[in-house]
Backbone bond lengths (Angstrom), bond angles and torsions (degrees), N, CA, C in turn:
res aa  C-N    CA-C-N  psi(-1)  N-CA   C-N-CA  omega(-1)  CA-C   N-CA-C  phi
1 X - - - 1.452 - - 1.518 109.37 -
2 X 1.534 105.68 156.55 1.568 110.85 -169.24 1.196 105.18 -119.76
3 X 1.216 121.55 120.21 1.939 119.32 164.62 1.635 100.43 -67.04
4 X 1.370 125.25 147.12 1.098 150.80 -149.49 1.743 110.95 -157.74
5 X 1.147 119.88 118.47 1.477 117.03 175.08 1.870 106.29 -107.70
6 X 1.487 108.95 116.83 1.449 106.36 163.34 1.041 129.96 -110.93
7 X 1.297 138.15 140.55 1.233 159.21 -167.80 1.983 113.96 -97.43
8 X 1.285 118.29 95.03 1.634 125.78 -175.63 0.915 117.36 -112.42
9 X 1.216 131.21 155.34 1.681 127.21 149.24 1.647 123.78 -58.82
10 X 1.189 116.63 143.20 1.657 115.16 -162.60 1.522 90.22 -62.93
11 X 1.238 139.74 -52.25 1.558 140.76 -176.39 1.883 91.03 -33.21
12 X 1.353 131.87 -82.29 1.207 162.01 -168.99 1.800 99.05 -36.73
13 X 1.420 105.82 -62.97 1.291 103.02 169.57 1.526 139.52 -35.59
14 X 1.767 86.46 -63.23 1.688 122.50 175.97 1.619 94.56 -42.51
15 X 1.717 123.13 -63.41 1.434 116.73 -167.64 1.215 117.56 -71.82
16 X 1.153 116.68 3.78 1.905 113.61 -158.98 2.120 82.39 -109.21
17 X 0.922 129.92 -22.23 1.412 136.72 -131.94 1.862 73.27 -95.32
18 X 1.913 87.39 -74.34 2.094 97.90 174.39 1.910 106.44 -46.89
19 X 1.008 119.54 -52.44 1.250 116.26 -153.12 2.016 95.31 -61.37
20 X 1.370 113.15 -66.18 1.228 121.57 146.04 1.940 120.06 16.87
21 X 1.232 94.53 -94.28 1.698 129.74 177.03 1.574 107.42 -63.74
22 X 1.610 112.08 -37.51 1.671 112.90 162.00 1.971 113.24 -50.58
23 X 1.554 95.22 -32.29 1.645 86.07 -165.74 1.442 89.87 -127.73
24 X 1.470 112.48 46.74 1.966 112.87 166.86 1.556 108.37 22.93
25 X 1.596 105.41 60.19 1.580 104.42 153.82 1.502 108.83 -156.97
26 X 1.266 117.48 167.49 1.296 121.33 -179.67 1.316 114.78 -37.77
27 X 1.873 122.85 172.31 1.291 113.13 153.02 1.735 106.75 -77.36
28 X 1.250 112.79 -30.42 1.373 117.51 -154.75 1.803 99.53 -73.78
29 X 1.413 131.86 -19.09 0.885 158.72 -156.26 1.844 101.57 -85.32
30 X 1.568 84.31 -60.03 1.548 92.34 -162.95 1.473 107.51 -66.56
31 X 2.450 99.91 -40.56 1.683 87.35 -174.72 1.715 92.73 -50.18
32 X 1.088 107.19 -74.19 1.879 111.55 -150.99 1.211 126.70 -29.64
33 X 1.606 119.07 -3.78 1.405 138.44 -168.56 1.802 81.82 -101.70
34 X 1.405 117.12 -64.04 1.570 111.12 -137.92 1.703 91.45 -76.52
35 X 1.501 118.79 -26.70 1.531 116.85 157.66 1.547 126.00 -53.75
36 X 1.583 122.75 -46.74 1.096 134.87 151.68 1.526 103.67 -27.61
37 X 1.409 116.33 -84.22 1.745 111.94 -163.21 1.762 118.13 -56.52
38 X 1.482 99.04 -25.17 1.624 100.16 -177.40 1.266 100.15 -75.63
39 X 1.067 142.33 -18.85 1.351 137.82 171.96 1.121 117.92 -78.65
40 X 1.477 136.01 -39.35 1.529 143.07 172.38 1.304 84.32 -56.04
41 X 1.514 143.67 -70.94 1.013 142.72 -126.24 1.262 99.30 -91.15
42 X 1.617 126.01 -55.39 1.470 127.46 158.39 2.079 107.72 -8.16
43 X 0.983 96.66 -65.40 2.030 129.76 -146.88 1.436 80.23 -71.38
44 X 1.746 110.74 -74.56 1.950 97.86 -169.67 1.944 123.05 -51.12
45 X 1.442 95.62 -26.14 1.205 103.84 171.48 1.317 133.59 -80.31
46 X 1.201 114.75 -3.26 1.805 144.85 178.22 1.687 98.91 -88.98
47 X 1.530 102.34 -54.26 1.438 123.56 -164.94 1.652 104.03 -64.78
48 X 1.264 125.06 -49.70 1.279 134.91 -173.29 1.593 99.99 -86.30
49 X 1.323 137.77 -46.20 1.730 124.47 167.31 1.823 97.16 -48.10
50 X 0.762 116.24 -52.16 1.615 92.69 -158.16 1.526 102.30 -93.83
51 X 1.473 126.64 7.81 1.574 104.90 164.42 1.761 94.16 -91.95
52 X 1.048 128.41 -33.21 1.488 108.17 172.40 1.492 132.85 -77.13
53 X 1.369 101.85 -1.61 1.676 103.24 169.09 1.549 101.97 -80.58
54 X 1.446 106.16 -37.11 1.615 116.14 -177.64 1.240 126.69 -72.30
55 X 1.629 123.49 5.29 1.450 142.96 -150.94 1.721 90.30 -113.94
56 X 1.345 104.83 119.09 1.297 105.61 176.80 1.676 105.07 -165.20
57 X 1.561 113.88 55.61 0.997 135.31 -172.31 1.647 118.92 -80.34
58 X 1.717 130.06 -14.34 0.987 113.39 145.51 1.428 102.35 -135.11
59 X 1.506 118.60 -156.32 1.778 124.30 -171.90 1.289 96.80 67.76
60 X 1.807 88.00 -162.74 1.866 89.20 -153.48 1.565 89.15 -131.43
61 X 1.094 116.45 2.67 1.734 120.77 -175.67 1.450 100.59 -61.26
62 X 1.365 95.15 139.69 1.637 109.77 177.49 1.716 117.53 -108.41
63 X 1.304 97.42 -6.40 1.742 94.91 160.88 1.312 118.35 -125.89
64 X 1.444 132.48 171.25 1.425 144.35 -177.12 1.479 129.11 -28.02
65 X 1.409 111.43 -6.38 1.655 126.89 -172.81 1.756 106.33 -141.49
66 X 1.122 95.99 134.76 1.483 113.39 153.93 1.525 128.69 -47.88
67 X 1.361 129.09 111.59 1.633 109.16 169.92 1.505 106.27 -53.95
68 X 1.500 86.49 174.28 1.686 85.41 158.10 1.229 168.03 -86.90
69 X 1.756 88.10 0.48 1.648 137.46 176.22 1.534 86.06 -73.54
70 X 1.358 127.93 -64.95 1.559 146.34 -169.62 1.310 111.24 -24.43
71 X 1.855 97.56 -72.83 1.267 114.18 171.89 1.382 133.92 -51.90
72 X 1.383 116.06 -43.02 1.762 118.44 177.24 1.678 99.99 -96.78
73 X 1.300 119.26 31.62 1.834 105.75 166.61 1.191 91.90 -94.39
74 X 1.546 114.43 132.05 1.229 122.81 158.31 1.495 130.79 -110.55
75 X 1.731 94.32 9.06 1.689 84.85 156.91 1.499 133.15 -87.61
76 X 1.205 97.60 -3.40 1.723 115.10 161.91 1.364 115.76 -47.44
77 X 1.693 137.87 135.50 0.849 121.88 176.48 1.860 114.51 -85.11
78 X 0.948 97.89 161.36 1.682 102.48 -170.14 1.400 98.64 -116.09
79 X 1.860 117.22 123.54 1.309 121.13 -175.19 1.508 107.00 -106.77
């Protein structure tokens, strides 16, 4: 674990202090949790943009997008 110094507005403080004591845990606790999830969430959302730029499972396009012939062929099968 990392000690960390943050810098807030007293408004910002005041709510993190209640919000905190609303769910019986530290403030230091809660940031490191709500940083924790933005990062999972950051990462799956990193993870899923680039498997669908990388998804090029039928047509004949050789970069990240469909033409537009691509898109409205419908004798292509659709998986």
């Amino acid at each position: 674990m990392k000690n960390v110094t943050v810098s807030m507005d007293d408004a910002v403080a005041e709510w993190a202090r209640l919000e905190a004591a609303r769910r019986n845990t530290s403030v230091s606790r809660m940031v490191g949790e709500m940083l924790a999830e933005k990062m999972r969430h950051d990462d799956a959302y990193e993870r899923a943009m680039r498997e669908a730029l990388e998804w090029r499972s039928w047509g004949s396009s050789t970069g990240p997008y469909l033409t537009r012939d691509e898109m409205y062929d419908r004798s292509q099968p659709r998986g």
